[in-house]
N, C-alpha and C positions, 0 to 999 in steps of 0.2 A: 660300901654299905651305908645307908641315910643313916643318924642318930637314931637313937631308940623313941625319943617325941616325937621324932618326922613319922614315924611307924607308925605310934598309936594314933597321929592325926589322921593319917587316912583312914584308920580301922575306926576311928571316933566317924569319920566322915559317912563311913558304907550304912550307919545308921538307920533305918525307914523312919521317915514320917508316921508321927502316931498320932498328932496333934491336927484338926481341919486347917483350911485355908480358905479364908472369907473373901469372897469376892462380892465387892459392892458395885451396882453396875443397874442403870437403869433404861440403859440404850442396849436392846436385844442384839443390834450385831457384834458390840463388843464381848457380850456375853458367850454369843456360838461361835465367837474364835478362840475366846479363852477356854472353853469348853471344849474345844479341836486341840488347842493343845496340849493340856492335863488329861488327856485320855492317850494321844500319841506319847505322852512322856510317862504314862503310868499310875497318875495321881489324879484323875476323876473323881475316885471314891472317895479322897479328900475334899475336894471343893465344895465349901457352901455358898448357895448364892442367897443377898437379900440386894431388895431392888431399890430400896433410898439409906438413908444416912440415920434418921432417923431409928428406924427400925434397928437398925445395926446398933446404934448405944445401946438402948434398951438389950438387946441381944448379948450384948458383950456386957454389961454392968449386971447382969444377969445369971451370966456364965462363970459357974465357981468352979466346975471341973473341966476338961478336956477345952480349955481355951483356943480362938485358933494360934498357930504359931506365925501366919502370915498374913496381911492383909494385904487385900489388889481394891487400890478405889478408881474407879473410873470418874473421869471430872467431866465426863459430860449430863451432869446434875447442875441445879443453882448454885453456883459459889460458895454462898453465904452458906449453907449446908455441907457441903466438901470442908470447908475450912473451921466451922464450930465441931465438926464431928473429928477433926485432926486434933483441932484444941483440946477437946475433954478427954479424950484417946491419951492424950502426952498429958495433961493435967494428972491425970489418975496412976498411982505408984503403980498398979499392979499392971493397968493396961498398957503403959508406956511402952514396959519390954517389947511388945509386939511389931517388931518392925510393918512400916508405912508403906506398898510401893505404891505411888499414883499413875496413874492411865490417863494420858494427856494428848490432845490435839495442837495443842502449841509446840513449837521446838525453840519459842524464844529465851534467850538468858536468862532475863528477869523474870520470866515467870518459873521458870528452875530454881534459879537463887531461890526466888520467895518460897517455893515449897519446902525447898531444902532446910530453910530458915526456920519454918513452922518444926521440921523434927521427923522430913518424911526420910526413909531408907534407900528410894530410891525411884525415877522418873525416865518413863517407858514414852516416849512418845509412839500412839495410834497412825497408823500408816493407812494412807487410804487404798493400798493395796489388802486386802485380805492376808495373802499369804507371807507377805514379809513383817506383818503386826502377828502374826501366828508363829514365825521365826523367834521374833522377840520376847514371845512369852513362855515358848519352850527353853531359849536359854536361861532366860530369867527364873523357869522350874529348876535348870539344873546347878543352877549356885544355889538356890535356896535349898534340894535337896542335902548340897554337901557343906553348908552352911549348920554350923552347933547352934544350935538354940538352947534358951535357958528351960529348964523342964516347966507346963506352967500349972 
């Protein structure tokens, strides 16, 4: 028989999402795959989409109740945007908590490092197949499902 903590963590884990999941994304096909995935995984009705970086501060320094508990940024946006919107994100006490993943076309090192470096949670590379970039975003729903987040 597991310890009695091994117990409640999974009963802590079976939890539902109650908090959205912000996806920032301004290229439409990354949008309709990740939108194929969170309805194959159950969690559509969470996802919010906003289409640049900008919008998404304002959205989030905004937001005093039902913050989301996940962000998905896709970096096919200008840089310079993708990376002040990380900064102010991790700048901010309240918004830090909210874990990072980034939506990426590169699979190179250094540009991993470097995101990692800025404070992201985690780094998906975009597959130019459709359905194994759709693979990747339904596993990456089911760690986040069973992932404790801080209430926010």
């Amino acid at each position: 028989m597991p310890p009695r903590h091994m117990v409640e963590m999974v009963m802590d884990s079976e939890r539902p999402i109650r908090n959205p999941i912000l996806l920032i994304a301004a290229d439409n096909p990354c949008e309709a795959v990740v939108r194929n995935a969170f309805s194959e995984t159950g969690l559509l009705d969470h996802l919010q989409v906003i289409s640049n970086c900008r919008s998404a501060l304002i959205h989030l320094q905004g937001c005093h109740k039902n913050r989301p508990c996940l962000i998905l940024l896709d970096l096919e946006m200008p840089q310079p945007w993708a990376l002040r919107f990380i900064q102010c994100v991790k700048a901010d006490s309240v918004l830090r908590m909210i874990p990072i993943v980034v939506l990426a076309g590169s699979d190179n090192d250094e540009d991993v490092a470097a995101w990692f470096g800025l404070g992201v949670a985690g780094y998906l590379v975009k597959s130019a197949d459709p359905s194994i970039f759709r693979e990747k975003i339904m596993g990456a729903c089911g760690y986040w499902k069973l992932s404790r987040m801080p209430l926010a």
